[in-house]
N, C-alpha and C positions, 0 to 999 in steps of 0.2 A: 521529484526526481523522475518519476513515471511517467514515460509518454503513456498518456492517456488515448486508450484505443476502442474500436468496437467493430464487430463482427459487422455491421452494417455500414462504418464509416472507414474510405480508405483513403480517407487523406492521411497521413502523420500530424500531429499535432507538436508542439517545442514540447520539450525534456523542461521539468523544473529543476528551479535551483534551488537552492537553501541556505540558510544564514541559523548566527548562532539561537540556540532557544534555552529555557535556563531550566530544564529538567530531563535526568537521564530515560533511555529505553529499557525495554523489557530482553527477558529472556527468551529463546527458543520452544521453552517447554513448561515454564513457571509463568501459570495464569497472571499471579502478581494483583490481586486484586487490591492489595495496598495504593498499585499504581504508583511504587519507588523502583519498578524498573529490576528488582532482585530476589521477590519472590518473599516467603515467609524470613522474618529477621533481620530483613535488609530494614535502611538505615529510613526512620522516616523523612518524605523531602519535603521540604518549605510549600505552606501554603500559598498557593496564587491569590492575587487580589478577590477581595470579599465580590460574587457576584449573588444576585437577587433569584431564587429560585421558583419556578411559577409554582400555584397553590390547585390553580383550576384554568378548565379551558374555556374561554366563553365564546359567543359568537363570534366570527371572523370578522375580520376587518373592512375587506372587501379586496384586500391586497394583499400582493405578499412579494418582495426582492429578493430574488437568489443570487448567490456565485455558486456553477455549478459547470465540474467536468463537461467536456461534449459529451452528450450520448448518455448522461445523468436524469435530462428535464427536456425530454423531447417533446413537441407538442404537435407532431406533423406536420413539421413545413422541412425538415429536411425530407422524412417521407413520410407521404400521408396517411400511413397503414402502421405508423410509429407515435401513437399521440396516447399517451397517459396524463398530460397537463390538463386536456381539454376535460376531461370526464373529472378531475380533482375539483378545477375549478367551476361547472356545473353541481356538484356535490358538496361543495362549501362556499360559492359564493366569492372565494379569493381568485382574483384574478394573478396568474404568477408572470413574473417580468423577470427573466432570465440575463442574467450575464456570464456570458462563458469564460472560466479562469485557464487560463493555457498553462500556467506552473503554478505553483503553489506561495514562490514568491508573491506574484501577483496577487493573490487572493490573500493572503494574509497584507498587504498593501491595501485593496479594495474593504478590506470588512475592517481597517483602521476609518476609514471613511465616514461611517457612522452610517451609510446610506442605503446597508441590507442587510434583510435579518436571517439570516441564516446565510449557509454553507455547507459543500461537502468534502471537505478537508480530509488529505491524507495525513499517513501519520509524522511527515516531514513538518506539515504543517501546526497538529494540532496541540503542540505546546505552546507554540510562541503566542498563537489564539488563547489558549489559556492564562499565560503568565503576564501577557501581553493587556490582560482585562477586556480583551475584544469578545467574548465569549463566556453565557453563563452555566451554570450548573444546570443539568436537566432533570425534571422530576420525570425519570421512567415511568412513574404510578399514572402517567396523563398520555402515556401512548400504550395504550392497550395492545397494542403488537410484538411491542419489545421484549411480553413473556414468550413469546415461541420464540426469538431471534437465537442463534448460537449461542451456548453457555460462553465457547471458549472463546466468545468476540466480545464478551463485557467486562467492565471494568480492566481492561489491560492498560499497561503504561501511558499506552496513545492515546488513550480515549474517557482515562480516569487519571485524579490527582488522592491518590490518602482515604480510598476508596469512594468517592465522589466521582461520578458521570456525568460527564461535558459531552454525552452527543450521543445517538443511537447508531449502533454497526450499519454500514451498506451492503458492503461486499467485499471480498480479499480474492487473492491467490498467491503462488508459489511462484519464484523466479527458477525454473528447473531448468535439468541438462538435458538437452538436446541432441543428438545423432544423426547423422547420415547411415542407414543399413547399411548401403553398399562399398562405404569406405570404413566405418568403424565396424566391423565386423563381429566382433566380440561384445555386447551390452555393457557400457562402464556401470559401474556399480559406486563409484569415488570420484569427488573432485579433481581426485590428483590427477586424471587425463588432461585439466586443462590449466594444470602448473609444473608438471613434471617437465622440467627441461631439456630430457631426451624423446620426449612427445616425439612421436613418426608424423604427426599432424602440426609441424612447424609450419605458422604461414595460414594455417586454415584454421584456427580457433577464431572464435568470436567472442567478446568480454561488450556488458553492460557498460556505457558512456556517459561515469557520473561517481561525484567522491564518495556515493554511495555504497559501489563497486567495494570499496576498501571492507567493509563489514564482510563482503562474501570472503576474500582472504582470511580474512580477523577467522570465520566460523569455521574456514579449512584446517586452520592451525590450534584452534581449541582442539579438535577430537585430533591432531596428529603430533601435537610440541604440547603435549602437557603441560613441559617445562615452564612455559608461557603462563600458567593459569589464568586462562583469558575463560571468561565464564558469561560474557556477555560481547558478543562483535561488536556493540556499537557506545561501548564503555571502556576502555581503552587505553593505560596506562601511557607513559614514553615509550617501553619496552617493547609493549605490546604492539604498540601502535607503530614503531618502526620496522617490528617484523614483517608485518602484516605488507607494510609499504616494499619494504625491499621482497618479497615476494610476488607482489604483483611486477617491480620495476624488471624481474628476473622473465615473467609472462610475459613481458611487453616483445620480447624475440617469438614468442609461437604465436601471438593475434596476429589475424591477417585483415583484421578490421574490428574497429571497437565501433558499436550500434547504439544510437539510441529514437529510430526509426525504425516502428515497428516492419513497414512495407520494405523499406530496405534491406531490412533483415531478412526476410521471406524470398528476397530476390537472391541473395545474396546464398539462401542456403540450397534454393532451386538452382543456382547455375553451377553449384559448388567450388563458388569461391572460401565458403566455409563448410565445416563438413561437422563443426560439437562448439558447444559452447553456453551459455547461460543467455534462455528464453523464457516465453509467456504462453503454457497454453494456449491462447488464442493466435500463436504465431504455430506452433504444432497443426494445432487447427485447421487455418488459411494453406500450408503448406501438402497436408495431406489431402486437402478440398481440391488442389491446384492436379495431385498426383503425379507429378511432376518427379517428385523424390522419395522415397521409401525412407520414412525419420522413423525413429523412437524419442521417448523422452522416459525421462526416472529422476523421482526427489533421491539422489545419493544416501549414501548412509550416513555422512557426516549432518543431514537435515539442508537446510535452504533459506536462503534468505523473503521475504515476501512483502505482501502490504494488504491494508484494510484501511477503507475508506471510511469517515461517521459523519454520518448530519450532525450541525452543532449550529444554537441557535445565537444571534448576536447581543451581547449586552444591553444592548441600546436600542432591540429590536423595534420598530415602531407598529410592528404587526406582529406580538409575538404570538395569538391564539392561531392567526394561519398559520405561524412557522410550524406550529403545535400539532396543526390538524396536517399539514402536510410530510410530517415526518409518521406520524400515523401512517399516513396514506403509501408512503412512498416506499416503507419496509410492509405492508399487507400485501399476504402471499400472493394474488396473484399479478398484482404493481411489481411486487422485487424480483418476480419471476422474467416479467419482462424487460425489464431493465437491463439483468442479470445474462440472456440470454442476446439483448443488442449488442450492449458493452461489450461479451469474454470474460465473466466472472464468475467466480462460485457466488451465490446469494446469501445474504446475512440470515434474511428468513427462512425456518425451516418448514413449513410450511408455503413455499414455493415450489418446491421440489415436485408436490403435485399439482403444478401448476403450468411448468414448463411445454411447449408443443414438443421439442424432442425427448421423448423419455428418460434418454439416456443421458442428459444434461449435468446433471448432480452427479453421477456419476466420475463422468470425465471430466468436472472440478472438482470430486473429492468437497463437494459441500458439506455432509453429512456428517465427514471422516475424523471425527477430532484427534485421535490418533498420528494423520496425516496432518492437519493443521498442527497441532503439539508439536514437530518437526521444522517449523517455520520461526525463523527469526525477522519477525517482522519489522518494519525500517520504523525508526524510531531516531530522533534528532540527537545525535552527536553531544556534548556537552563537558565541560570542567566536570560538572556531580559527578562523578561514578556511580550513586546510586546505591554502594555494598559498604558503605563503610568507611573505603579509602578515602572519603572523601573531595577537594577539588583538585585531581591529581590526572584527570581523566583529558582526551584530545578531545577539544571544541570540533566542528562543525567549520570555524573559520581555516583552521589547518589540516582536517581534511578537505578541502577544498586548494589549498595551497600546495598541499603533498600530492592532489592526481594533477595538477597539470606539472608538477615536478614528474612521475611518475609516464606521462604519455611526452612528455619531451616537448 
């Protein structure tokens, strides 16, 4: 669902899509190391097909197939002062052959394939990779790196099945609220600025461009309609799930543009065609670089919707010691750091944070902050499961999809 962006790269890249996957998401605040998506007690989910767990790493292959975001696996030929492949592969021996996935559809298409071994899958993606059998378990004990990585990026719903690890963290952030100083004058503190229907900012909100969008509603209305007991955005009864939708179709009168171009957005808040609305740090970023506009941004008190990326290695890998040695490589601090620092992301590894050229990097992604991360409802694939209990009562993925072009008309 995430255009995939980077501080160094200013093209826009396509928005992914998604389709159904057969295991629900996680919580905002409950690690869920179970990986059902509900935290302690929740219902256990169905195991994914049996895959083959490595024991040991041996010597590389001499290769290695990615599917990998832009700005993932750069090797300086976009620029030449941007190359972390070339020093992997003088250090193992694996030569890496990149292909770049522009949605996540695509990659989970591509690693049905059988023709690369790894990937770096968001979490739209990383069920369907697991249920899918395209994807096997990883032995964390074989990437020495993965002990410093974030406590609160392992084992979660996305990236674990029953407490079992399909991949090592990359990097996440926060979908936060956005401002214009000069027009919102007053710091919101609530979502509600950018669903309240007598909004003074008719015409100039800006809403995320994806059925994903619907979870940010769903997370509005947990901490405000109780009554709902919606306890997870992206688990979603009928009820639930029509709230959610007729409160967005009610927003759809204050957007004065729905985004899911990051440059366009950037443009869009510089000329003050929008003045708040639901953005990416690294669009804050670009926007105060520009100076152009005097923004704020704040995770609301309701929390935020987000995402986190995992290398996951393929089933079928036909190099999987390089996939091995490269997922090593690729979360060591000072590799995640730059990565971390191209892209617009907080870093998985904590041990980046001293690694960064801007000091103040970690910082202003809240890498460190687990606190701040615990506030993150991270995207997780839609699904029948519910994940709590309820059972297969929950909205797919294919009718959120069918409800936001209902929903943008």
């Amino acid at each position: 669902m995430r255009v995939r962006r980077s501080l160094g790269v200013l093209a826009a890249l396509a928005t992914t899509g998604l389709v159904l996957a057969a295991c629900g998401g996680g919580s905002a605040s409950t690690p869920a190391a179970s990986g059902s998506g509900g935290g302690a007690g929740s219902t256990r989910m169905p195991d994914p097909p049996a895959g083959t767990k490595a024991t040991a790493v041996g010597a590389g292959e001499g290769q290695l197939n990615l599917i990998a975001w832009a700005g993932y696996a750069e090797n300086g030929s976009t620029d030449k002062t941007i190359d972390w492949v070339t020093p992997f592969t003088q250090a193992s021996g694996c030569q890496v052959n990149v292909k770049i996935g522009n949605t996540s559809d695509e990659m989970v298409t591509l690693m049905k394939t059988g023709q690369y071994d790894g990937v770096s899958a968001s979490g739209d993606a990383t069920l369907r990779l697991i249920y899918g059998g395209d994807v096997a378990p990883v032995n964390t004990d074989l990437v020495p790196n993965y002990a410093t990585i974030s406590d609160f990026l392992k084992l979660r719903p996305w990236n674990a099945v029953n407490g079992v690890a399909y991949g090592i963290p990359h990097g996440w952030g926060a979908n936060v609220l956005l401002y214009n100083k000069a027009v919102v004058t007053s710091p919101p503190d609530s979502w509600g600025v950018v669903f309240d229907p007598a909004s003074p900012y008719k015409g100039k909100v800006t809403a995320y461009d994806s059925p994903i969008y619907i979870a940010d509603a769903a997370l509005y209305l947990k901490a405000t309609k109780p009554d709902l007991k919606i306890t997870n955005p992206y688990e979603l009864d009928d009820a639930q799930f029509t709230a959610a939708v007729d409160l967005l179709k009610q927003q759809k009168g204050l957007v004065g543009e729905y985004w899911s171009d990051y440059t366009k957005a950037v443009s869009a808040i510089e000329s003050g065609n929008t003045v708040l609305g639901t953005s990416w740090q690294v669009i804050a970023n670009l926007v105060q670089a520009d100076k152009k506009v005097e923004i704020g941004t704040v995770l609301p008190k309701e929390g935020a919707t987000g995402w986190s990326d995992t290398w996951m290695v393929a089933s079928k890998a036909a190099h999987p010691n390089c996939m091995y040695k490269w997922m090593d490589w690729i979360t060591s601090p000072k590799v995640n750091a730059q990565v971390a620092e191209y892209f617009g992301e907080a870093p998985a590894q904590t041990k980046a944070c001293e690694n960064t050229s801007d000091k103040g990097f970690c910082d202003t992604f809240h890498a460190l902050d687990k606190a701040y991360a615990d506030q993150i409802a991270y995207w997780t694939t839609p699904t029948k499961s519910c994940g709590d209990g309820r059972g297969t009562v929950c909205k797919d993925y294919a009718a959120w999809t069918q409800a936001w072009t209902t929903i943008k008309g």
